[in-house]
VOPAGU-2260 file (C-alpha; in pm, 1 decimal, decimal comma):
REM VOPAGU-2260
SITE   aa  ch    i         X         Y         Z
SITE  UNK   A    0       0,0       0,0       0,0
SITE  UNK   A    1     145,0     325,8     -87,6
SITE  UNK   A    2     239,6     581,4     195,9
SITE  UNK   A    3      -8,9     823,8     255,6
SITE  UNK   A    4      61,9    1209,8     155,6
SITE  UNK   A    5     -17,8    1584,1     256,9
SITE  UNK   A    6    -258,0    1580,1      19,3
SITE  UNK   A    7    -425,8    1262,1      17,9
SITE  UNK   A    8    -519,5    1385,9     372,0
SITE  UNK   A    9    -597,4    1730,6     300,3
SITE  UNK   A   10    -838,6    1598,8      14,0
SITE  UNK   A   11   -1027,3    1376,4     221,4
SITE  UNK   A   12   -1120,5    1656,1     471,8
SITE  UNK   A   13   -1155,9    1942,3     232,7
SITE  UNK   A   14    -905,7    2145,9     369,4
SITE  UNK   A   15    -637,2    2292,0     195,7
SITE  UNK   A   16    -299,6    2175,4     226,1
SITE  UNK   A   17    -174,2    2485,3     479,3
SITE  UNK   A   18    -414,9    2362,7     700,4
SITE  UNK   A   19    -331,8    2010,0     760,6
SITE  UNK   A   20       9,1    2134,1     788,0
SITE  UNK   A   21    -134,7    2402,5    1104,0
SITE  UNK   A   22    -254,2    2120,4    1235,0
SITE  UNK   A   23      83,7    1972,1    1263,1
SITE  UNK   A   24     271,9    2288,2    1347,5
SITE  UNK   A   25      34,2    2492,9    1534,3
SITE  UNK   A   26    -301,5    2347,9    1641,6
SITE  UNK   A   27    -389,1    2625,4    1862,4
SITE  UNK   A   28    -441,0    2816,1    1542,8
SITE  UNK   A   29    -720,3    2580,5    1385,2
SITE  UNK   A   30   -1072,6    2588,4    1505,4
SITE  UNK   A   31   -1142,1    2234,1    1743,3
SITE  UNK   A   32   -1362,6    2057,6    1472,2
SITE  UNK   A   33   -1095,9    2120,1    1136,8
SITE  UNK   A   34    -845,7    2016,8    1435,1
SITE  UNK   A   35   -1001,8    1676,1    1523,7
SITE  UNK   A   36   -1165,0    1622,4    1189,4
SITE  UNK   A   37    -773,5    1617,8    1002,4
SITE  UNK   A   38    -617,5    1422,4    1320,7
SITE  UNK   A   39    -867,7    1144,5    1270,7
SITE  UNK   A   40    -770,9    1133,3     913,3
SITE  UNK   A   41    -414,9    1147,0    1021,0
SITE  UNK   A   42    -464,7     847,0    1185,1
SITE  UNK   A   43    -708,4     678,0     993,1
SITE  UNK   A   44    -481,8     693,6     646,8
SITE  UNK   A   45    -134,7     668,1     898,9
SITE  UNK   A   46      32,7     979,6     705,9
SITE  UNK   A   47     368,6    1018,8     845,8
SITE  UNK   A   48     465,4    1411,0     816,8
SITE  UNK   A   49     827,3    1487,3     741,7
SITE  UNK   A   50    1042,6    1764,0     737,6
SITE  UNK   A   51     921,5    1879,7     427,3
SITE  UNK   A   52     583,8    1871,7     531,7
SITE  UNK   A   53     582,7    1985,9     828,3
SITE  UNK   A   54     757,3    2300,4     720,0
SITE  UNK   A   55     502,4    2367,8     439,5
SITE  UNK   A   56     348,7    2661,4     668,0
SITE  UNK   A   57     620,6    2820,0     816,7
SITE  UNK   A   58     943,8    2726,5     652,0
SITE  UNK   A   59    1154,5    2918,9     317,9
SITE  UNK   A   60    1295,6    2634,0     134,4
SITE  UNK   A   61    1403,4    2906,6    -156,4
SITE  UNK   A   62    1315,3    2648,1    -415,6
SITE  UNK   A   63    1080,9    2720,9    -691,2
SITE  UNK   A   64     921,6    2366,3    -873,6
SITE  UNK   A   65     881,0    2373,1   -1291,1
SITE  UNK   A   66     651,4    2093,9   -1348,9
SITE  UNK   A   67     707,6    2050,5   -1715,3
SITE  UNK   A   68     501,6    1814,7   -1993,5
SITE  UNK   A   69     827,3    1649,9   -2110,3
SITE  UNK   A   70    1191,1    1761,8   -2130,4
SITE  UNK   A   71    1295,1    1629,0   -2471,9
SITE  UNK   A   72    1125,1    1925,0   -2658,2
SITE  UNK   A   73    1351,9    2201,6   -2771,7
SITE  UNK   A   74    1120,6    2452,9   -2662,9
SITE  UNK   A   75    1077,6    2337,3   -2323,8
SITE  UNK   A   76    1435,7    2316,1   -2276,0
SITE  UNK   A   77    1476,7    2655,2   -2425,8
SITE  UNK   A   78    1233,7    2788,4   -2147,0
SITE  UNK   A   79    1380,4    2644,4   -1817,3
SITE  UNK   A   80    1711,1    2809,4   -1940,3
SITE  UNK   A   81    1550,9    3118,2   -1896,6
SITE  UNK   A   82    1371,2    3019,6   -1569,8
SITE  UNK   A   83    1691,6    2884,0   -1454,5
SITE  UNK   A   84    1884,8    3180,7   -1481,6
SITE  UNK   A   85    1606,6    3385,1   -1377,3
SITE  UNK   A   86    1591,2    3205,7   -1060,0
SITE  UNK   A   87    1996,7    3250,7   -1047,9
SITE  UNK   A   88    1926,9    3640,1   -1021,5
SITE  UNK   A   89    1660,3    3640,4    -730,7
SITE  UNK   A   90    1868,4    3345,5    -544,5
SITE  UNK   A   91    1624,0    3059,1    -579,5
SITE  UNK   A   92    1717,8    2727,9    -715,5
SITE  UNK   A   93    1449,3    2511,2    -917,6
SITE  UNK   A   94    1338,3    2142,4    -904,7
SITE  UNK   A   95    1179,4    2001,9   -1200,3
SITE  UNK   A   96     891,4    1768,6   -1187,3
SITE  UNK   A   97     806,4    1551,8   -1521,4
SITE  UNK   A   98     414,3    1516,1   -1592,3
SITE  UNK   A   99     450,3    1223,9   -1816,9
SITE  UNK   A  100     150,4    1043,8   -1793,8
SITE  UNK   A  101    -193,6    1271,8   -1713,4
SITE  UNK   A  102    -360,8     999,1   -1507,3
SITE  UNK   A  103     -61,3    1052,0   -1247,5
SITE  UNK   A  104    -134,3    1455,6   -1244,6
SITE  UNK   A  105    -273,6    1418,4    -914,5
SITE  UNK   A  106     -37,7    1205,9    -758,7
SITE  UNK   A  107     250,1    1445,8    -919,2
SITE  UNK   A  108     104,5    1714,7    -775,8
SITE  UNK   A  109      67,6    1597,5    -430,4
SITE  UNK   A  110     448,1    1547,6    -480,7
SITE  UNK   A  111     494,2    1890,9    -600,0
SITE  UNK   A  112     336,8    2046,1    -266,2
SITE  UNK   A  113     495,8    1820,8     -28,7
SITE  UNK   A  114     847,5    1905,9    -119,1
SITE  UNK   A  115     805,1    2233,5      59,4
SITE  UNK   A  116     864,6    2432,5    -248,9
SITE  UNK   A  117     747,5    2844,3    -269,5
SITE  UNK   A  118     605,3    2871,0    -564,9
SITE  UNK   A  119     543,9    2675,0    -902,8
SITE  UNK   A  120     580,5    2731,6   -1244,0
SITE  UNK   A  121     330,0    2541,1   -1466,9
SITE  UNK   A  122     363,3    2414,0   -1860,4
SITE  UNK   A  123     110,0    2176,8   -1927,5
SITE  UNK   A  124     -75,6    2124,5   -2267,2
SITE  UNK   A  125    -411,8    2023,7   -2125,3
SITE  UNK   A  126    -571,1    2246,5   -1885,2
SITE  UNK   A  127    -854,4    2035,7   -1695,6
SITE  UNK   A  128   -1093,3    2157,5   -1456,7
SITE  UNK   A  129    -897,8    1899,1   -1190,7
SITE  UNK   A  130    -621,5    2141,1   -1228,9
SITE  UNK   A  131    -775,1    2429,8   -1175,7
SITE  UNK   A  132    -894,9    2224,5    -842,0
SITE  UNK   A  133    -588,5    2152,8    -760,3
SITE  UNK   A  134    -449,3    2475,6    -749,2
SITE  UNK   A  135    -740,4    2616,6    -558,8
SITE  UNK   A  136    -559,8    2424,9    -232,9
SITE  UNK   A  137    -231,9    2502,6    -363,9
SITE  UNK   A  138     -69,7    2723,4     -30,2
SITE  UNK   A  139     245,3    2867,8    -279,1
SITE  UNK   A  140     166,0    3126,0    -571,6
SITE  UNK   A  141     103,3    2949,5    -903,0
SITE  UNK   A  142     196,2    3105,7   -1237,4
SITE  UNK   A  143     126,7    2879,1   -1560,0
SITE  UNK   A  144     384,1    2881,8   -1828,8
SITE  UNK   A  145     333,1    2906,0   -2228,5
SITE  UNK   A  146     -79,0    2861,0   -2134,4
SITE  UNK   A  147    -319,5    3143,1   -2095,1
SITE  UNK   A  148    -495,0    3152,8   -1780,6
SITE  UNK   A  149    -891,6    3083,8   -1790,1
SITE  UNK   A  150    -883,1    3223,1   -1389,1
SITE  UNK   A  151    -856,0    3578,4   -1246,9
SITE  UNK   A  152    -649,5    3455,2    -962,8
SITE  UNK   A  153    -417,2    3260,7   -1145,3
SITE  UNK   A  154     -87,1    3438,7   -1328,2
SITE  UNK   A  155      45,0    3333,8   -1690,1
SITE  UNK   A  156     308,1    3420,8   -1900,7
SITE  UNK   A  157     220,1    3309,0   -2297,8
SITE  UNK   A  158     174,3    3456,8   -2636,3
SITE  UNK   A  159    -147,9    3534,1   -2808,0
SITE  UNK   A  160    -159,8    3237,6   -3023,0
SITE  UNK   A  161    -480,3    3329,0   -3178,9
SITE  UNK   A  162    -366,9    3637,0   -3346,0
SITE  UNK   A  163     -55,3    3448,9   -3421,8
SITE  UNK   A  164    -216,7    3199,4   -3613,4
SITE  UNK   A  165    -470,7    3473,0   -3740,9
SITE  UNK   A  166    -234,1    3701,9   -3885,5
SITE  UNK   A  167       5,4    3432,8   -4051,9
SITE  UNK   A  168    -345,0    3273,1   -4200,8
SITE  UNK   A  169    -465,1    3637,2   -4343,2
SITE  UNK   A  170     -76,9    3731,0   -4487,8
SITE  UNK   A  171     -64,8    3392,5   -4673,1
SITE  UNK   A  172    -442,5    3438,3   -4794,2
SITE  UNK   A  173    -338,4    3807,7   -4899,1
SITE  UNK   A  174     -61,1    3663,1   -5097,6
SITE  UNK   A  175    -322,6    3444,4   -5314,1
SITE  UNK   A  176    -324,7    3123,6   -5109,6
SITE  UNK   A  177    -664,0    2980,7   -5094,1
SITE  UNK   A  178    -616,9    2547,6   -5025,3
SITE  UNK   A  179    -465,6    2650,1   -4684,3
SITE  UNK   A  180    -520,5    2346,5   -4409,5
SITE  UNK   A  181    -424,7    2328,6   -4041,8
SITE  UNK   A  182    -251,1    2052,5   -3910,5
SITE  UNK   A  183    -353,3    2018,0   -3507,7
SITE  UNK   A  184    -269,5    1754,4   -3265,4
SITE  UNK   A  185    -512,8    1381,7   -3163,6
SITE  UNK   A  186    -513,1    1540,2   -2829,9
SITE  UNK   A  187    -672,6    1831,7   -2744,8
SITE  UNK   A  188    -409,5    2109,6   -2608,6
SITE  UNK   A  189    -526,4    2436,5   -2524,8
SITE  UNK   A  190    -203,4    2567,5   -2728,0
SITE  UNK   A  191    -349,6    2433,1   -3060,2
SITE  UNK   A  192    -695,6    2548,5   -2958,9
SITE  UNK   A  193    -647,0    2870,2   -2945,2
SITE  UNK   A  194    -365,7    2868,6   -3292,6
SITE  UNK   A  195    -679,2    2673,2   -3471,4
SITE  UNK   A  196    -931,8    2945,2   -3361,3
SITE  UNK   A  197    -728,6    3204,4   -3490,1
SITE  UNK   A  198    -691,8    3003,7   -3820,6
SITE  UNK   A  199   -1032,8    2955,2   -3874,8
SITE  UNK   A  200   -1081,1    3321,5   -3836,5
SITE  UNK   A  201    -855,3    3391,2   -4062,9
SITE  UNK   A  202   -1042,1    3134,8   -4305,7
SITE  UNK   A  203   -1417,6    3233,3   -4259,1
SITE  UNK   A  204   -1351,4    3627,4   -4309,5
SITE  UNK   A  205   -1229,8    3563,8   -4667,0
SITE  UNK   A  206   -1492,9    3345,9   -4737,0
SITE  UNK   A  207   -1303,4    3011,5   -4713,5
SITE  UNK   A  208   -1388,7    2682,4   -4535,4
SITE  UNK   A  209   -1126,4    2595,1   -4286,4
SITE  UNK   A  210    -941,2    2256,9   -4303,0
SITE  UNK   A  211    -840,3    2092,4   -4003,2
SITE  UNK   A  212    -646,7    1762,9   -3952,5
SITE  UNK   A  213    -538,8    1630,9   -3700,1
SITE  UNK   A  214    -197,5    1446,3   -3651,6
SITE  UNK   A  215     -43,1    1198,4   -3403,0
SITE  UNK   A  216     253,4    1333,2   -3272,5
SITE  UNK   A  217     461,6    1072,1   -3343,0
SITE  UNK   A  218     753,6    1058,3   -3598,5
SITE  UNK   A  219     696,0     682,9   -3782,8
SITE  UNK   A  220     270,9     722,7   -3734,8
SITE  UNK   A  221     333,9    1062,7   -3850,4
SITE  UNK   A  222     492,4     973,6   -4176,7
SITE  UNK   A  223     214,9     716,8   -4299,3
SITE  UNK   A  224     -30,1     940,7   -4224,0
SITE  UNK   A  225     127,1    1227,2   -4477,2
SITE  UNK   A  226     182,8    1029,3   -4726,5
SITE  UNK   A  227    -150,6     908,5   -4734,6
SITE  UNK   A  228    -290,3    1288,4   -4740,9
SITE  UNK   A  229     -55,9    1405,7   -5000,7
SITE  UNK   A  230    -161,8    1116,7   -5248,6
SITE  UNK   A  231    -520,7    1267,8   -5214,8
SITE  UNK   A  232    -406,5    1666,6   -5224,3
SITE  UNK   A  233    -170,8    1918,9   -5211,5
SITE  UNK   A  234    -274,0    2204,3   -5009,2
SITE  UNK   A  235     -89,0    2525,2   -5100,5
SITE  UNK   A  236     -37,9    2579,5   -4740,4
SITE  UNK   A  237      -0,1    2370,8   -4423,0
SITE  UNK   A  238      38,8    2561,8   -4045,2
SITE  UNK   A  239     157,6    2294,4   -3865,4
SITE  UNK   A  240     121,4    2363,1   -3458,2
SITE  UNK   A  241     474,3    2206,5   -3400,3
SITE  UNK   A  242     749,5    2213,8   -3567,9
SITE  UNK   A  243     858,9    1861,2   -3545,4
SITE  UNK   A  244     552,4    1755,7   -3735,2
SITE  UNK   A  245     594,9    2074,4   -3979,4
SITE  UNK   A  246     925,1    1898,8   -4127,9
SITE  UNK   A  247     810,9    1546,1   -4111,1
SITE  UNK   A  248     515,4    1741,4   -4309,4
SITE  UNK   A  249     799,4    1858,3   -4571,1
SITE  UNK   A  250    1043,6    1577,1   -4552,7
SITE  UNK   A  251     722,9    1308,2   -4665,4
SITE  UNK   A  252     665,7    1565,9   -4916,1
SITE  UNK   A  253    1006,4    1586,9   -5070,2
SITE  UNK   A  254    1032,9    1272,1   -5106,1
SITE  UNK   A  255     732,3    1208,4   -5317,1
SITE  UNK   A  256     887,3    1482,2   -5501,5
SITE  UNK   A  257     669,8    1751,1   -5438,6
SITE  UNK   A  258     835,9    2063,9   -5416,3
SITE  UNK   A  259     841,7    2307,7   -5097,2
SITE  UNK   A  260     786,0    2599,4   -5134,5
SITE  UNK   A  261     681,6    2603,2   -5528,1
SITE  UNK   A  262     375,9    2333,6   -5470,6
SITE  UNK   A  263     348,1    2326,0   -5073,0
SITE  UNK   A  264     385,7    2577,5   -4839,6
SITE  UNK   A  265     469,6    2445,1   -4490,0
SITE  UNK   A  266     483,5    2711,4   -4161,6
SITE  UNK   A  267     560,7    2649,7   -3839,1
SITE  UNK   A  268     477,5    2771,6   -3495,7
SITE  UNK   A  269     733,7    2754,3   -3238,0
SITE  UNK   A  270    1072,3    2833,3   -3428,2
SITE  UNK   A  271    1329,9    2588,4   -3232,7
SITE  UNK   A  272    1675,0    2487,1   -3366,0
SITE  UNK   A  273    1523,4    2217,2   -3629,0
SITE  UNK   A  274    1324,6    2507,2   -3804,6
SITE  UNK   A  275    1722,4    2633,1   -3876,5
SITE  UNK   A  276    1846,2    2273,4   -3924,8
SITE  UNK   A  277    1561,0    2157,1   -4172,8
SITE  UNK   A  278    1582,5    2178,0   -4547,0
SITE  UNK   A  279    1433,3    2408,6   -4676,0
SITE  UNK   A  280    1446,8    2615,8   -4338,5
SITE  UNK   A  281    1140,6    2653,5   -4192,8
SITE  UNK   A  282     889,4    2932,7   -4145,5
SITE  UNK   A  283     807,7    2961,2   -3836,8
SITE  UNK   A  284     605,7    3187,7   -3595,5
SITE  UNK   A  285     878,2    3352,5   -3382,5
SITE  UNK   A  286     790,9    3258,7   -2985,6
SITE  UNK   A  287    1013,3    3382,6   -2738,4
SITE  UNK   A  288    1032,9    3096,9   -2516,2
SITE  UNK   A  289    1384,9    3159,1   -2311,2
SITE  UNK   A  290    1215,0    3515,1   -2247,3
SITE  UNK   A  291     889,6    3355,1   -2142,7
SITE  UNK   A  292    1046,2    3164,7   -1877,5
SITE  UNK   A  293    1270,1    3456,6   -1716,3
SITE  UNK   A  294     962,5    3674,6   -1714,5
SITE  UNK   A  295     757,7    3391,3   -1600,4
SITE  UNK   A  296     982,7    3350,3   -1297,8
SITE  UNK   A  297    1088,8    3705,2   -1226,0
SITE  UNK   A  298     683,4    3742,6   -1188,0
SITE  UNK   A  299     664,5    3478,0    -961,3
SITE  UNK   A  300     937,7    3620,3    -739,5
SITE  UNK   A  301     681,7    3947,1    -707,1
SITE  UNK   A  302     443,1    3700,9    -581,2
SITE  UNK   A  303     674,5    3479,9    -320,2
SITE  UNK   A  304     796,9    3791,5    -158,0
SITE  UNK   A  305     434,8    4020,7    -155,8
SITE  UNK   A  306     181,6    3853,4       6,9
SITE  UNK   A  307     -91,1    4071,6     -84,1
SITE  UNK   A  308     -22,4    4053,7    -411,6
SITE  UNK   A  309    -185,8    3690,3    -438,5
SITE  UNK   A  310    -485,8    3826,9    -336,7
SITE  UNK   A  311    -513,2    4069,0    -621,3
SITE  UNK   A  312    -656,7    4018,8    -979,7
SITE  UNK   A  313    -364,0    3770,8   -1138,5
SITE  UNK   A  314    -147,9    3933,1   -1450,3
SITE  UNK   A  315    -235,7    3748,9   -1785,7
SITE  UNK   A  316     155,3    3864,1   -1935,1
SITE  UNK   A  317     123,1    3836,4   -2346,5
SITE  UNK   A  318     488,9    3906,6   -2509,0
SITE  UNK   A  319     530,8    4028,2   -2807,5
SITE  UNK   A  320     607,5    3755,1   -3081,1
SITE  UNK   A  321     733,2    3805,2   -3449,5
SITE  UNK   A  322     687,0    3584,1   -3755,1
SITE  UNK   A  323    1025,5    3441,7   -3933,3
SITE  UNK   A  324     966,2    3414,2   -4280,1
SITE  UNK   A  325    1228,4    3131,8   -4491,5
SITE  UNK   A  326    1268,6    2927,2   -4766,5
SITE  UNK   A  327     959,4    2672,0   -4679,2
SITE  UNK   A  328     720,9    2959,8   -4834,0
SITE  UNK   A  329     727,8    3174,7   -5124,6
């Protein structure tokens, strides 16, 4: 049986997770029925507090947590660079937590709080409404990462990715482009959401039906799949949300020997080192992801050290982005 945690207790009396730890550290400070009702739990799961723990109230560990989809994207990488020496600069060090597998989110996040860290930064590509829960007994600041914020009292740090998507869709209809498709994700990011609304946009104000596929993000799958779509048509355009799948997009494509940019169009949306490395080099929307992650955690300093500040209407930070236009369109 696995060990009991902070949080499996502080879930089972609907408490939030400073409070079982005021329990612990200072019971004189919780009213008599909270107090009993989380000691019986206590007892009744056999949570064990630690050090960590029991410092969750009181104690600076100067430790900031990036909880983090996966590490082996470029852009990921590229951001906890500029978290890291963000967090350099104000003196905190950060611990990185891996969401790999969604079903574990809780679990993870229980994790997350326990370590005794003072605030977290949060990428994730699917915001649920157990997230948003989970936050709500979050005792640390919270400031999401690379996602727009659907809460007042939550911070974020992103781009606009509708207008992105909406002004690279109108420039490449204004050029003459009319068979313009968008290539999404199978599962359902809130990234790609908001790049496919702008798209469609885009699409519907000059009068065109948008065309919307949707990709596995894998390499080999990946690969079938375009080939199969190119033997039926040849957009003039593909906006491919990432730009992994952008240049398995062109490299299929090549290969069948249709040519990029003359015949196929292929754009890009988050401009890492492959856009540079591919051939033709790809266009790409131009996000500044190191500077997203310094700003990210230079806001959550404000937050760590000002109190009050968490109880004010949450910043929703958009940075400016820029479009870098190569050889993969005309």
């Amino acid at each position: 049986m696995n060990q009991a945690k902070i949080y499996d207790v502080a879930g089972a009396a609907g408490v939030s997770l400073a409070t079982v730890s005021r329990v612990l550290n200072h019971p004189e400070k919780v009213k008599e029925a909270t107090r009993e009702k989380v000691l019986k739990i206590i007892k009744d799961k056999g949570y064990k507090p630690n050090a960590n723990a029991r410092g969750l109230a009181s104690r600076r560990s100067t430790t900031v947590a990036v909880v983090i989809p996966e590490l082996s994207r470029a852009s990921v990488a590229e951001m906890i660079q500029g978290i890291d020496d963000a967090a350099k600069k104000f003196g905190y060090t950060i611990r990185l937590f891996i969401n790999r597998d969604p079903k574990m989110e809780e679990d993870l996040w229980g994790e997350v709080i326990a370590s005794s860290v003072d605030g977290i930064l949060f990428m994730n590509d699917e915001m649920t409404k157990d997230i948003y829960r989970q936050i709500e007994y979050t005792p640390v600041p919270v400031v999401f990462v690379n996602t727009l914020s659907q809460k007042d009292t939550i911070g974020s740090v992103c781009v606009d990715y509708e207008d992105c998507a909406y002004k690279i869709t109108k420039e490449m209809i204004d050029r003459g482009n009319k068979d313009i498709v968008f290539i999404g994700t199978e599962h359902i990011y809130t990234l790609n959401e908001m790049k496919q609304r702008g798209y469609s946009r885009a699409m519907r104000e000059a009068g065109l039906e948008p065309k919307i596929i949707h990709s596995s993000g894998d390499i080999s799958v990946n690969e079938v799949f375009f080939n199969k779509m190119l033997d039926e048509s040849v957009p003039d355009v593909a906006l491919v949300v990432r730009d992994s799948i952008a240049i398995s997009l062109m490299n299929v494509a090549v290969k069948k020997g249709i040519k990029v940019p003359d015949q196929l169009q292929v754009i890009g949306f988050q401009n890492t080192r492959y856009a540079l490395l591919s051939n033709p080099k790809l266009t790409c929307a131009e996000i500044p992801v190191y500077e997203m992650g310094n700003k990210a955690m230079s806001y959550l300093t404000e937050l760590m050290k000002d109190e009050e500040a968490r109880h004010h209407k949450a910043d929703k930070i958009l940075l400016a982005y820029d479009i870098a236009w190569r050889e993969s369109t005309k």
